[in-house]
Kinemage of the C-alpha trace (Angstrom):
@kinemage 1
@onewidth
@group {chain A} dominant
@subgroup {mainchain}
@vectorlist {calphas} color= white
{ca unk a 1} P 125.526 134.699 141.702
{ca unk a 2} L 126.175 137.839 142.694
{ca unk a 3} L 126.683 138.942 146.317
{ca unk a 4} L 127.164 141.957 148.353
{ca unk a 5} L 130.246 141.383 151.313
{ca unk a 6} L 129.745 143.768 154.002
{ca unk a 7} L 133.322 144.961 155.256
{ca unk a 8} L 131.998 148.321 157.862
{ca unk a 9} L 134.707 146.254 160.278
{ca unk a 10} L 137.453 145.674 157.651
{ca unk a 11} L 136.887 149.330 156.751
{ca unk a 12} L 136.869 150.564 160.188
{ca unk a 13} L 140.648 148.577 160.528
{ca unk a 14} L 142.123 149.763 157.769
{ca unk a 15} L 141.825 153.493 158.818
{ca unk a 16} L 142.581 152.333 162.252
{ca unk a 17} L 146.394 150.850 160.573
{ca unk a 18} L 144.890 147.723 162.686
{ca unk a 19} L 142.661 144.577 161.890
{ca unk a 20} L 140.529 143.286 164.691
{ca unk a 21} L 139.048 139.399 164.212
{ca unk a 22} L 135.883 140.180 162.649
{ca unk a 23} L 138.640 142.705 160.317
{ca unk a 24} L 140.561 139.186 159.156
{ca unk a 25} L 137.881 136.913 158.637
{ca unk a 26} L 136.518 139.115 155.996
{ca unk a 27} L 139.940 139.990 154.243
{ca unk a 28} L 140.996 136.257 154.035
{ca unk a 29} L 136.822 135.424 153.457
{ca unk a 30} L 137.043 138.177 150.505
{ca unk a 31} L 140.538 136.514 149.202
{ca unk a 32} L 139.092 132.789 149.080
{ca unk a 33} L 136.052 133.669 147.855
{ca unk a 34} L 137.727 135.708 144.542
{ca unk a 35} L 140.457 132.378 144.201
{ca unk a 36} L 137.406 130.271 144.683
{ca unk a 37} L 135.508 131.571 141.474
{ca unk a 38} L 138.873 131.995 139.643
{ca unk a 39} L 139.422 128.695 139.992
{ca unk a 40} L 136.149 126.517 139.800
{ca unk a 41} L 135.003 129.102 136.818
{ca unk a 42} L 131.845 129.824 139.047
{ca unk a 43} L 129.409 132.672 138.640
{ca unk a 44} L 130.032 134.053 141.754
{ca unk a 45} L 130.670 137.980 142.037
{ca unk a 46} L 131.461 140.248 145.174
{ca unk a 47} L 130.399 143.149 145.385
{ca unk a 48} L 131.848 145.155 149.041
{ca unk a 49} L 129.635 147.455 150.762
{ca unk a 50} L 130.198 149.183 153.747
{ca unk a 51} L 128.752 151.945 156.229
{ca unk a 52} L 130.869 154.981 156.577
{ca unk a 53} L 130.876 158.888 156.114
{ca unk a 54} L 134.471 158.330 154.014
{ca unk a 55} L 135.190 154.949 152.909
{ca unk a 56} L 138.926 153.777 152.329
{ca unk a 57} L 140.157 151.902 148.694
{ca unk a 58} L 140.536 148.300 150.090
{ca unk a 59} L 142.620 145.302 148.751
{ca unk a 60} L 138.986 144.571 147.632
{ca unk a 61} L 137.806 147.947 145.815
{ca unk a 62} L 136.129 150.947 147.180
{ca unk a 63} L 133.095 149.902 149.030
{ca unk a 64} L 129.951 151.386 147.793
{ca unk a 65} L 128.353 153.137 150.573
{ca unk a 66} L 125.296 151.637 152.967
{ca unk a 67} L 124.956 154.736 154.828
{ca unk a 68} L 126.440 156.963 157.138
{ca unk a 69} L 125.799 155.189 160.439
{ca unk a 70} L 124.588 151.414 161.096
{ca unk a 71} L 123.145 152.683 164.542
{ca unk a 72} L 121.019 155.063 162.539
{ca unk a 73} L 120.052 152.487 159.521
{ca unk a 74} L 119.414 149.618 162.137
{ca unk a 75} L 117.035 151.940 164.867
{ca unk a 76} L 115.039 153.370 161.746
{ca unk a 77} L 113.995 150.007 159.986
{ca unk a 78} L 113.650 148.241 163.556
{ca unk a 79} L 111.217 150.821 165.064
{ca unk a 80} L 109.699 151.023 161.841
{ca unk a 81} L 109.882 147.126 161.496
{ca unk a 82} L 110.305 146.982 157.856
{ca unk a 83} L 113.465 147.031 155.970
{ca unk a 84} L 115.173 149.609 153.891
{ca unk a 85} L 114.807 149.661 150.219
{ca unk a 86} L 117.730 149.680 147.892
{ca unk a 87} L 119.018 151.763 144.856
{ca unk a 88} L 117.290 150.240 141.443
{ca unk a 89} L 120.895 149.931 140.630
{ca unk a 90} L 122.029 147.801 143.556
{ca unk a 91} L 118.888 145.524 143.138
{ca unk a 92} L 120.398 145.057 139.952
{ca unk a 93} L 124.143 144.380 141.249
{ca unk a 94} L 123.358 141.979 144.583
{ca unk a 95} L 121.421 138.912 144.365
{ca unk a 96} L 122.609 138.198 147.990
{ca unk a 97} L 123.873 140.322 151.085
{ca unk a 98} L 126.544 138.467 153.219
{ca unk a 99} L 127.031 140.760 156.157
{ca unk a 100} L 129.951 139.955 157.646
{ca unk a 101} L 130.008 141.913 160.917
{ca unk a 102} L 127.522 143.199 163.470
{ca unk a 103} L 126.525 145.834 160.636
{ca unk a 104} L 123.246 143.650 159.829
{ca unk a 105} L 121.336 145.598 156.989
{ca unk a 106} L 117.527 144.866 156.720
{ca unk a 107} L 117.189 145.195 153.224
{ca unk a 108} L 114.153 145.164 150.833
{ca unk a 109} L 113.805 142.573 148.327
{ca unk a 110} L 117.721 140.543 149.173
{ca unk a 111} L 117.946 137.998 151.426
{ca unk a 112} L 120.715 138.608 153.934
{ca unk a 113} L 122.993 136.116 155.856
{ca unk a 114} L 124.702 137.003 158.789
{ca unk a 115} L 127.797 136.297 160.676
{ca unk a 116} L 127.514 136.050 164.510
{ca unk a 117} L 130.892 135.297 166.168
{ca unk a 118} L 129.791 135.449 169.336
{ca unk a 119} L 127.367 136.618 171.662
{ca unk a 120} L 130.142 138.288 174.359
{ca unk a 121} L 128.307 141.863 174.271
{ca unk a 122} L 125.297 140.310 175.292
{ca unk a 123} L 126.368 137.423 177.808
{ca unk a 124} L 129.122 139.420 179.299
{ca unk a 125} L 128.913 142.992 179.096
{ca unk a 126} L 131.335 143.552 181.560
{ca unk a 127} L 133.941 142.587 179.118
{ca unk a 128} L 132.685 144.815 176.004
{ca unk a 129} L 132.901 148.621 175.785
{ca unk a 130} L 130.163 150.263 177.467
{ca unk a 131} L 129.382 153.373 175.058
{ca unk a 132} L 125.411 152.685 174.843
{ca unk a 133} L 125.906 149.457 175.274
{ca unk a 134} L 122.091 148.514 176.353
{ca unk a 135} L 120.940 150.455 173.438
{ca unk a 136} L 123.424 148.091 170.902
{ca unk a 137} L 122.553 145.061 172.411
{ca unk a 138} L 119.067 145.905 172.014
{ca unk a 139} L 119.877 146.440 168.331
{ca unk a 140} L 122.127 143.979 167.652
{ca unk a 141} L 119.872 141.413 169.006
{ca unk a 142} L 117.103 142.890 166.490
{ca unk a 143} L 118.904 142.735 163.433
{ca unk a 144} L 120.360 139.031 164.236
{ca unk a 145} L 116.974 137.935 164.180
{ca unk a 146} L 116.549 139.841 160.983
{ca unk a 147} L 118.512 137.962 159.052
{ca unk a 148} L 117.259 135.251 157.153
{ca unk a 149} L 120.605 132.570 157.717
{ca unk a 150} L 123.217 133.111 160.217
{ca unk a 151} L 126.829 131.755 159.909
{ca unk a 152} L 129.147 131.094 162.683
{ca unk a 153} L 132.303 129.774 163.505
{ca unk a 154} L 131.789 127.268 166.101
{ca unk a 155} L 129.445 124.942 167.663
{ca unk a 156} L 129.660 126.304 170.824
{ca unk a 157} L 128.647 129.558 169.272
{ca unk a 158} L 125.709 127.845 167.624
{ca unk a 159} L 124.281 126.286 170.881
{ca unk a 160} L 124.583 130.362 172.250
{ca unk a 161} L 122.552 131.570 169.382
{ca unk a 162} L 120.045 128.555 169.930
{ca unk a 163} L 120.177 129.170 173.738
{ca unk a 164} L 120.457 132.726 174.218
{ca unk a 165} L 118.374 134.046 171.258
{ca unk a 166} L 116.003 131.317 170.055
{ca unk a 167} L 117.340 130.723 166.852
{ca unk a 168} L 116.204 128.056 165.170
{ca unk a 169} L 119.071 125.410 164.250
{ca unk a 170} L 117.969 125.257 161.027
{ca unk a 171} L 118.975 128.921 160.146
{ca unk a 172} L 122.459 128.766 161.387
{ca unk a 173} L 125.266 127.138 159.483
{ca unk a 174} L 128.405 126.785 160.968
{ca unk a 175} L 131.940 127.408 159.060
{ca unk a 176} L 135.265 127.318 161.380
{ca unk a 177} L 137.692 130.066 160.409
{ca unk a 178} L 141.153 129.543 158.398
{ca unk a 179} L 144.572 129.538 158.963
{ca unk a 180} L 146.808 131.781 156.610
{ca unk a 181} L 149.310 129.918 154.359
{ca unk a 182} L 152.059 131.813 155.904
{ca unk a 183} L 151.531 130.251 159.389
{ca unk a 184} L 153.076 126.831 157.904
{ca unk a 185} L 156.129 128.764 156.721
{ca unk a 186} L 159.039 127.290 158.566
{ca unk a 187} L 161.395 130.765 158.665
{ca unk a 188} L 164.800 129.661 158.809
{ca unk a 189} L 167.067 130.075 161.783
{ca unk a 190} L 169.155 132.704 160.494
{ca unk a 191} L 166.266 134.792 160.341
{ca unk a 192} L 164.550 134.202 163.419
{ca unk a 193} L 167.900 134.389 165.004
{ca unk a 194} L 168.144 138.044 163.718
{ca unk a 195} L 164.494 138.603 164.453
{ca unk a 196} L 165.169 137.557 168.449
{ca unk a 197} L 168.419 139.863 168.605
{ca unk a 198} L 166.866 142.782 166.713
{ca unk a 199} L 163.993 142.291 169.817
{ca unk a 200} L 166.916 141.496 172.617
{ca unk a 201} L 165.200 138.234 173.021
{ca unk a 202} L 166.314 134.523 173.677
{ca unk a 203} L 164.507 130.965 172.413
{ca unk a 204} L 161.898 129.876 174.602
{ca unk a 205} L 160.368 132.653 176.288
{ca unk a 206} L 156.331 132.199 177.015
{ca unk a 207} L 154.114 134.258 174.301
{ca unk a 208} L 150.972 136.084 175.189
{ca unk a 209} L 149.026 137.329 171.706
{ca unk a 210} L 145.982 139.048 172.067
{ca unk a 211} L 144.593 142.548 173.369
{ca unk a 212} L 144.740 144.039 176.601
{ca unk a 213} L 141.424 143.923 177.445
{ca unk a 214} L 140.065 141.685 180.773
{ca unk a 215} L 138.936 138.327 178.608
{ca unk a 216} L 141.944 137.440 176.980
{ca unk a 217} L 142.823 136.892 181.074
{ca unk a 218} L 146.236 138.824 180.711
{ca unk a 219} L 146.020 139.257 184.821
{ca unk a 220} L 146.276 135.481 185.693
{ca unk a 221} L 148.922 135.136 182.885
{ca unk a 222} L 151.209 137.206 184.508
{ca unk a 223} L 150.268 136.115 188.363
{ca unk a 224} L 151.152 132.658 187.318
{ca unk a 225} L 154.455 133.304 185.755
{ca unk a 226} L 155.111 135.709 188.741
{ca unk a 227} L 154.358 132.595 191.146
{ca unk a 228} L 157.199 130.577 189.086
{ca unk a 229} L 160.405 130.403 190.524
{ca unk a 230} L 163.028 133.192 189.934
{ca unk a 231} L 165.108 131.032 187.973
{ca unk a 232} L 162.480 129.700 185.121
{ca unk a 233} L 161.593 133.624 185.459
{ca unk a 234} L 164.682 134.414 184.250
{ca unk a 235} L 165.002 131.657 181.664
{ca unk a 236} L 161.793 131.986 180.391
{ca unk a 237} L 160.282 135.437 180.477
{ca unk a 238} L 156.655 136.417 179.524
{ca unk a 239} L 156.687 138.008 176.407
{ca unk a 240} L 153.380 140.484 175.644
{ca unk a 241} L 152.528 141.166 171.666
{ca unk a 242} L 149.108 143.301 171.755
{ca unk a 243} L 147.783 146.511 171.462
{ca unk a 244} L 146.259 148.599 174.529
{ca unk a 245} L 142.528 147.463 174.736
{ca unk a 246} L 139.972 148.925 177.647
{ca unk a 247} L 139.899 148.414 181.100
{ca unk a 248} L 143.746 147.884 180.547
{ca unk a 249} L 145.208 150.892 183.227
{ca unk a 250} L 146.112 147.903 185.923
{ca unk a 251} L 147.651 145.661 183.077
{ca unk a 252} L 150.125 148.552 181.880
{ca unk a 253} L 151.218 149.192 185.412
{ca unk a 254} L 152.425 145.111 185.817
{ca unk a 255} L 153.378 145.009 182.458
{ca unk a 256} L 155.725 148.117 183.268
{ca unk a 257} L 156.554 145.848 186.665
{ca unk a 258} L 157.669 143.076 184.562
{ca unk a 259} L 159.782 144.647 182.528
{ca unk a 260} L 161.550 146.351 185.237
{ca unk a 261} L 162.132 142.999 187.421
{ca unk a 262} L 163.930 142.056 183.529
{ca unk a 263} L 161.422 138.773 183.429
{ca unk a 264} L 159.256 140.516 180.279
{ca unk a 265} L 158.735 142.225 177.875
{ca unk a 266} L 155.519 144.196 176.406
{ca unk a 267} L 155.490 145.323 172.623
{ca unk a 268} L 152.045 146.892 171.520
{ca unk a 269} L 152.858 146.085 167.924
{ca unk a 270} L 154.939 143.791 165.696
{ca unk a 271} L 154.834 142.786 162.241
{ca unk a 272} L 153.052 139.272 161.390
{ca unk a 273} L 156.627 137.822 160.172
{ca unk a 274} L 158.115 138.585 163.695
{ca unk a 275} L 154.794 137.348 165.594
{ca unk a 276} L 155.244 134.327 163.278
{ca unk a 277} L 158.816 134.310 164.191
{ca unk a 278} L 158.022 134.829 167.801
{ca unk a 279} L 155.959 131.462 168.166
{ca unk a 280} L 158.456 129.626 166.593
{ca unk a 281} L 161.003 130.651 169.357
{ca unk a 282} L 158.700 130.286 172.203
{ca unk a 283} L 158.456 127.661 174.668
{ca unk a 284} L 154.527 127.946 174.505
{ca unk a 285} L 151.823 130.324 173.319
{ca unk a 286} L 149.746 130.899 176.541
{ca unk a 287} L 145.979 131.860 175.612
{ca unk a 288} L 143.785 131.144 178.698
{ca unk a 289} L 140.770 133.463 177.663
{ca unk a 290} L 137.712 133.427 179.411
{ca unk a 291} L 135.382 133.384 176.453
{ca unk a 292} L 136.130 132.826 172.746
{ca unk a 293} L 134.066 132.287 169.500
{ca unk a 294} L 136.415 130.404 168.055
{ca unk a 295} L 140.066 131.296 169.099
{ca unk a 296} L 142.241 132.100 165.987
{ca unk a 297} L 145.837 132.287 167.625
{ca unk a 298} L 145.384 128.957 168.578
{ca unk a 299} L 145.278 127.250 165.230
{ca unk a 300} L 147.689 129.828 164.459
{ca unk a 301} L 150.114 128.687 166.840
{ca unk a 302} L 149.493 125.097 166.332
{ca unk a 303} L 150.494 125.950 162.459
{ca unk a 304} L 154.214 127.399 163.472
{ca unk a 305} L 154.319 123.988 165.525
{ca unk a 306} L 154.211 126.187 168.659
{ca unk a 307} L 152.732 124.176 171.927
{ca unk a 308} L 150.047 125.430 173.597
{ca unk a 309} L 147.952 126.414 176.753
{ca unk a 310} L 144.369 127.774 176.490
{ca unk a 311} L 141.203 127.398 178.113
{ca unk a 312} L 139.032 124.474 178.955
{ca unk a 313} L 135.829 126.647 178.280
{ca unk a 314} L 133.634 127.988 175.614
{ca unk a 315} L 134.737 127.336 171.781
{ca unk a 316} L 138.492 126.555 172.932
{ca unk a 317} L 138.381 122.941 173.559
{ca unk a 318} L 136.248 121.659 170.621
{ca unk a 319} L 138.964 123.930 168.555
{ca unk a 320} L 142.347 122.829 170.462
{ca unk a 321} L 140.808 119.795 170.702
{ca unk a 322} L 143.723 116.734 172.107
{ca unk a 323} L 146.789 119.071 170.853
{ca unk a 324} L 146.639 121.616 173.898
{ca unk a 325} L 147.198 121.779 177.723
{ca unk a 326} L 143.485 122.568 178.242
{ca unk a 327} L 143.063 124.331 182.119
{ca unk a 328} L 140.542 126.014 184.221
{ca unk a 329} L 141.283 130.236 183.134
{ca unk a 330} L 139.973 131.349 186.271
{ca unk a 331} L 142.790 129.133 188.053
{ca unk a 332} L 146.249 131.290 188.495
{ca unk a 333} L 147.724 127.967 190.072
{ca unk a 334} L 146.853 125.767 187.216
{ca unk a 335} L 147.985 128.252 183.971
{ca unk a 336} L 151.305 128.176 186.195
{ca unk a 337} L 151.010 124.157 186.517
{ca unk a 338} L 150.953 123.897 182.287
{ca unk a 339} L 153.866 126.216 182.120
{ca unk a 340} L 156.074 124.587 184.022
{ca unk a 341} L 154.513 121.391 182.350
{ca unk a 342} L 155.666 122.586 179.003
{ca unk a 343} L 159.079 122.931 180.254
{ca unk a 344} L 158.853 119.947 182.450
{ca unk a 345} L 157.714 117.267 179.968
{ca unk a 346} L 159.638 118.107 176.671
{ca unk a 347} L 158.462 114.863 174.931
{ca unk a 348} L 154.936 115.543 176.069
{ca unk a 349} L 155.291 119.057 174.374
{ca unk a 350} L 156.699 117.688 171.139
{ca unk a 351} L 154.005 115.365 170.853
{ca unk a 352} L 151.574 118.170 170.852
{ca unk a 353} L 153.380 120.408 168.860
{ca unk a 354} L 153.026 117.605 166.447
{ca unk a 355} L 149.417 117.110 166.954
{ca unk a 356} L 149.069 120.929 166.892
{ca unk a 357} L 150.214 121.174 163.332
{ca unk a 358} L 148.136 118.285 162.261
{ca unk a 359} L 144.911 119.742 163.656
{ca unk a 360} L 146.149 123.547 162.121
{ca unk a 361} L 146.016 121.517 158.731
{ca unk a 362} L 142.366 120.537 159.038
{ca unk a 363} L 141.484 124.433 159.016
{ca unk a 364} L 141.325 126.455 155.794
{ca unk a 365} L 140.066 129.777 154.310
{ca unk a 366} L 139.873 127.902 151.187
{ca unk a 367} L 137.570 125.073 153.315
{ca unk a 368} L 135.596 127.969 155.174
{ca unk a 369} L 135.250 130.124 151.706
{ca unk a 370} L 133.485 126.754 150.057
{ca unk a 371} L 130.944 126.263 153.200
{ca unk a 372} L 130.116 129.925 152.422
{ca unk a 373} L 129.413 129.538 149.285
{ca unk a 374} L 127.316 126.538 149.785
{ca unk a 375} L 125.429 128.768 152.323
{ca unk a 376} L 124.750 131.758 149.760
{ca unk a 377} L 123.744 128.866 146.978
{ca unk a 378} L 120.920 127.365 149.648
{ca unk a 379} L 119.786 131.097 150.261
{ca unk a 380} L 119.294 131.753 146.928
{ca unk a 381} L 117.702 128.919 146.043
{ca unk a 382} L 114.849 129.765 148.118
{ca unk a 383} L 113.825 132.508 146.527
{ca unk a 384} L 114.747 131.517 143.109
C-alpha cells in the first residue's frame, strides 16, 4: 500500500528549529510507520508531501510539493466544491493520503484520512491566534468534513467532532499518541546532578512544560505557588521550560517577578535530555490546562516516574486516568492544594509515580503506528 504522509506542520517546525504537537506526532508517526513495514515485511510505502514555497530535507526525505499555500488550495476546491486533481505521476505513487495536520487536501481520485486533534480554534477562539481566524475556521471546518475517515487521539476529542461538527462515529477512529523510548531512560545521578548545577538548580523544584500561551493556564500556576508559604517557595521553586507563545506580555512580566523574588526560574528552551532530566528531579510536573486533545507531557512525565497535577477536564482525565492529582484548572486555591499535597503525602506521591509509569507503558508509537495502519487498510479496502 502506498500512502502519501502530509508533514506542512513538521515542515513548518523544522525551519522554525522548533516542533509543535501536531510537528511530533508525525515525526514519531513517520518513524513507526517505516519500523513497522521493516519489520512485519508489509507493503506499506510513505510517500511525504507537504505545502510550501521551499520545502526543507526532513529525517523523512524531501517532501514533494502540494502547493504553495493550503489557504489557497483549500478556498479554491471548497468554493468550487470539487477536489483538486493530481499529477498522473502521483496517482501512480499514492494509493492513500494520510493528512496529518490541519493541511486537509481534497484530492481527485485518493481517498484521504484526516487527523483532527482538537477542535480548540473553533470552540475557543480566544485561545488560538487570531490572523483570519473566522475565515480558517470556516475552512478548516470544510475540509474536515472532506475527508473521507478522520483519526484522533482521544475520546473526548471524538465526542467534539460528533458534537460540534456532526460527524458520524463511524468515520472517526481513534488512536492515542506515543511515548518516546527515551522517556523510560532512567539517567543516572551523576548526570542529572551535573545537569541541575550546570542550570543552578536543586532536586525537587515544581516543573511547568508547555508554551506561554493562556490554555496551558501558566497564570494560576504561578498565583498558586505565589499563595504557598515563603518557605516551600524557597524549597521548591517553580521552574518554567517553554517557548514565548501569544497573548504571553503579562506572563513574561511575573515570570521576570519570579525570578527576581529567587523562587523561579524561566528558560525558553532546553534540550529533551535536560527536560527529561528536569522531571526526574522535580517534585511534580504541574500541567493544569484548560483544554487538551490529548495531553502528551503527561504520559511523558508519568514515563520519567515524575508525579503529577493536571486538569480534571477535557481529554486529561481519561489520559491521567487514577495516576494524577486531577483538580478544577480554573481553581488557583486547589492547583496550590495538590502542590503542597505532593510534598505533603510522600507515600501518596510514590504510589502514583508508580502508577504513572505503569499507565506511560500502555502508550506506544509502535501501538498508535499499528491502529494507523489498520485505518489506511479499511480505507482502502473500500475502494478496492
Amino acid at each position: 500500500m502506498r500512502v502519501g504522509l502530509g508533514v506542512t506542520v513538521w515542515a513548518k517546525g523544522s525551519i522554525a528549529g522548533h516542533l509543535d504537537g501536531i510537528g511530533v506526532y508525525t515525526r514519531a508517526l513517520w518513524y513507526a510507520l517505516s519500523q513497522h513495514a521493516q519489520q512485519k515485511n508489509s507493503d506499506l510505502s510513505l510517500y511525504p508531501y507537504a505545502f510550501g514555497r521551499q520545502l526543507p530535507e526532513l529525517e523523512c526525505g524531501l517532501p514533494a510539493k502540494l502547493g504553495d499555500r493550503f489557504s489557497i488550495h483549500a478556498l479554491r476546491s471548497t468554493l468550487c466544491g470539487a477536489p483538486v486533481g493530481l499529477s498522473a505521476k502521483t496517482r501512480e505513487r499514492i494509493e492513500l493520503f494520510h493528512a496529518t495536520d490541519h493541511h486537509i487536501p481534497r484530492l481527485r481520485g485518493v481517498p484521504v484520512v484526516a487527523n483532527v486533534m482538537d477542535l480548540i480554534p473553533l470552540l475557543h477562539p480566544e485561545w488560538a491566534a487570531s490572523g483570519l481566524r473566522s475565515l480558517k475556521n470556516w475552512l478548516f471546518t470544510r475540509t474536515v468534513r472532506s475527508a473521507e475517515h478522520l483519526i484522533t487521539i482521544s475520546e473526548y476529542s471524538k465526542q467534539d467532532l460528533i458534537n460540534h461538527l456532526g460527524i458520524a462515529s463511524e468515520r472517526i477512529s481513534v488512536t492515542p499518541l506515543g511515548v518516546a523510548p527515551e522517556y523510560f531512560e532512567k539517567i543516572s545521578p551523576a548526570e542529572v546532578t551535573q545537569t541541575l548545577a550546570e542550570l543552578r538548580l536543586q532536586p525537587g523544584f515544581f516543573l511547568f512544560v508547555g508554551t506561554l500561551q493562556p490554555r496551558k493556564n501558566l497564570s494560576r500556576v504561578l498565583a498558586a505557588h505565589k499563595s504557598l508559604p515563603a518557605d516551600i517557595r524557597r524549597r521548591h521553586p517553580l521552574i518554567v521550560v517553554g517557548r514565548t507563545g501569544w497573548k504571553a506580555d503579562e506572563l513574561l512580566t511575573e515570570l521576570q517577578d519570579l525570578e527576581r523574588r529567587g523562587e523561579g526560574r524561566r528558560f525558553e528552551y532546553l534540550p529533551g535530555r535536560t527536560v527529561r532530566a528536569l522531571l526526574q528531579s522535580a517534585s511534580t510536573l504541574v500541567f493544569p490546562s484548560l483544554y487538551e486533545g490529548f495531553g502528551l507531557p503527561v504520559i511523558e512525565a508519568f514515563a520519567a516516574r515524575c508525579p503529577v497535577i493536571t486538569s480534571n477536564t477535557t481529554s486529561l482525565p481519561e489520559v491521567a486516568g487514577d495516576a494524577a492529582i486531577l483538580i478544577d484548572p480554573t481553581q488557583t486555591d486547589a492547583i496550590a492544594a495538590a502542590m503542597r499535597r505532593i510534598l505533603e503525602e510522600p507515600e501518596q506521591t510514590a504510589l502514583r509515580a508508580d502508577l504513572g509509569l505503569q499507565r506511560a507503558s500502555s502508550y506506544s508509537w509502535e501501538a498508535c503506528a499499528s491502529e494507523t495502519l489498520e485505518v489506511y487498510r479499511r480505507i482502502r479496502a473500500l475502494h478496492d
